[in-house]
VEXDREN-2710 file (C-alpha; in Angstrom, 1 decimal):
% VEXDREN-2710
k/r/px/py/pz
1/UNK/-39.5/-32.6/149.2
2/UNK/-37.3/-35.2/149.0
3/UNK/-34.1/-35.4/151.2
4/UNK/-30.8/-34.2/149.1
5/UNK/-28.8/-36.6/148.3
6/UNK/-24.8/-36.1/150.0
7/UNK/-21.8/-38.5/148.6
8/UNK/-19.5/-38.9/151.2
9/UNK/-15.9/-39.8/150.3
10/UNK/-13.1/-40.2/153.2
11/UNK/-10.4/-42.9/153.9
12/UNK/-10.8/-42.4/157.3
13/UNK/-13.2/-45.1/158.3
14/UNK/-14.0/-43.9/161.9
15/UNK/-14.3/-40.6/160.5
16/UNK/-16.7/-41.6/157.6
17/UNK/-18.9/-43.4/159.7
18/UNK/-19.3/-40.4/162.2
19/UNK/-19.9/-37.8/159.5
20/UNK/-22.5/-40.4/157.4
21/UNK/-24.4/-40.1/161.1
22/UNK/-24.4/-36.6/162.1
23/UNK/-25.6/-36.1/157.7
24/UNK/-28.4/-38.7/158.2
25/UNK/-29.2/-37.2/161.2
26/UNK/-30.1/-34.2/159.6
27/UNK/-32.1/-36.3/157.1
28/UNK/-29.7/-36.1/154.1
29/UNK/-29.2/-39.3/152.1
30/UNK/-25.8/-40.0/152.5
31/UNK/-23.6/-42.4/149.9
32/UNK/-20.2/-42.9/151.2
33/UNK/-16.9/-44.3/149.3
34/UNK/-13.3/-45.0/150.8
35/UNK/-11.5/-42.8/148.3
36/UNK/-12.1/-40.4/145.3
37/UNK/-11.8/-43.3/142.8
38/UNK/-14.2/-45.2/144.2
39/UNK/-16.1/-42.3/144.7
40/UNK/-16.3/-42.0/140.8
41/UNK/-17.2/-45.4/140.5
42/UNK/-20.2/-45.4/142.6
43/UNK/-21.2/-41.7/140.9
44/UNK/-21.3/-43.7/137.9
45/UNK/-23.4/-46.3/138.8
46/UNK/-25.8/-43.8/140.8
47/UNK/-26.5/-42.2/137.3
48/UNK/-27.1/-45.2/135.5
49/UNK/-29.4/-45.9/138.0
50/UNK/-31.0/-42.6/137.7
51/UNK/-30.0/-41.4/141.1
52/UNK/-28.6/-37.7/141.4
53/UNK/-26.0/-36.5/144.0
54/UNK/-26.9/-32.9/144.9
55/UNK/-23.5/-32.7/146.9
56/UNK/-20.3/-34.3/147.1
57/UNK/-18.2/-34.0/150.2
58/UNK/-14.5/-35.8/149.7
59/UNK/-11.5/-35.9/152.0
60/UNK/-8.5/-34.7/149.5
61/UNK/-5.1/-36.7/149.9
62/UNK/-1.6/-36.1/148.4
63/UNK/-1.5/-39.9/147.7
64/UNK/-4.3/-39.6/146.0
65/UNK/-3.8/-36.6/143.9
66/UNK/-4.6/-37.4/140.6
67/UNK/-8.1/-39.3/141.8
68/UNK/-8.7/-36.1/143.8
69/UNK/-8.7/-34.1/140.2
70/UNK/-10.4/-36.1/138.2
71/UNK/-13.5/-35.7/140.9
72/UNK/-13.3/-32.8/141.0
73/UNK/-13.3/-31.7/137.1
74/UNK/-16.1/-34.2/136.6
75/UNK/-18.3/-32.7/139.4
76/UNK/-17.6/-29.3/138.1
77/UNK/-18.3/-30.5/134.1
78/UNK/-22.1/-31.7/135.1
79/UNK/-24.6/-29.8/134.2
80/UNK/-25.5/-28.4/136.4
81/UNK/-22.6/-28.8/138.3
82/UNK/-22.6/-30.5/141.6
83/UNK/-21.1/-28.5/144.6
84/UNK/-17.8/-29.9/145.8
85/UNK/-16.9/-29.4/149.6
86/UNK/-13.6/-30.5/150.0
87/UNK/-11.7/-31.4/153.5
88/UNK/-8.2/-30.6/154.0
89/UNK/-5.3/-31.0/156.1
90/UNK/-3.8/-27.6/154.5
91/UNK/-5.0/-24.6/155.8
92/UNK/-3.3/-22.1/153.1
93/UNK/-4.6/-19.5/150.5
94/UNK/-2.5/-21.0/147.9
95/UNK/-4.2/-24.7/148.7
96/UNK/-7.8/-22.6/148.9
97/UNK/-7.2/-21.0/145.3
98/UNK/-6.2/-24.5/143.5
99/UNK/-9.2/-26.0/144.6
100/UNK/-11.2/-23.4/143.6
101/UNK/-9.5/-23.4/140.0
102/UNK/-10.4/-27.3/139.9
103/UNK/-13.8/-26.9/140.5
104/UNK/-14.1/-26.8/144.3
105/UNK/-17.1/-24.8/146.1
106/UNK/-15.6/-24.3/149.3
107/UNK/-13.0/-26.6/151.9
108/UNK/-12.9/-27.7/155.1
109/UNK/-9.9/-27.8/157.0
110/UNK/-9.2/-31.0/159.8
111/UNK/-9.7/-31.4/162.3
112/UNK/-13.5/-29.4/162.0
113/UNK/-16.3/-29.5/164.5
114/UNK/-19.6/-30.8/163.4
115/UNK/-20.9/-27.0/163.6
116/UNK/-18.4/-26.8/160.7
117/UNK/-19.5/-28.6/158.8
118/UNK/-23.0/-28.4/158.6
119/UNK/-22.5/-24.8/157.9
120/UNK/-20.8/-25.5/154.8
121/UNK/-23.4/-27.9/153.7
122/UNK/-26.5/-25.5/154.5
123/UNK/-24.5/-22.7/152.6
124/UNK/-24.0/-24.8/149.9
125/UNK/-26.9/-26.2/149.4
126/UNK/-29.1/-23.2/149.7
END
């Protein structure tokens, strides 16, 4: 079976480059992108490639607001729709529920351990 195939998008280049290792580690395919724009972007060319994502993991910033939404609705129009774990600074119900409503399949909060996150990803996925 073929590893699934994880798109990675956080600003946080230390933090990127530690997640894409601990995901390839456990012999996911990891694409990675700086922001959720460019995260589009390279969905995009994936597909024209005929590459599928089977998750997307993104780092959600109030900067970035818009660019967060528009991931997120496009992951959630696929069909199927690819799972959405999205990482956090808020840790609120309120924060929880919007994400949800946009399409979101579960959140993160920061700081996480590695435990953390795996979980997610296993529950997701399976």
């Amino acid at each position: 079976m073929a590893a699934k195939h994880i798109l990675l998008a956080e600003n946080d280049e230390s933090l990127a480059h530690i997640m894409a290792l601990l995901l390839k580690q456990a012999e996911f395919r990891v694409s990675t992108a700086s922001s959720s724009a460019e995260a589009a972007q390279l969905l995009a060319t994936l597909e024209a490639r005929g590459e599928a994502v089977d998750l997307v993991i993104t780092d959600l910033c109030r900067q970035t607001a818009e660019a967060d939404r528009r991931l997120l609705h496009a992951m959630a129009a696929k069909k199927p729709a690819v799972p959405v774990i999205a990482i956090t600074t808020t840790d609120d119900d309120a924060q929880r529920h919007r994400l949800t409503g946009l399409g979101c399949t579960t959140c993160i909060t920061k700081p996480f351990a590695a435990e953390t996150l795996m979980h997610s990803i296993h529950a997701v996925l399976h």
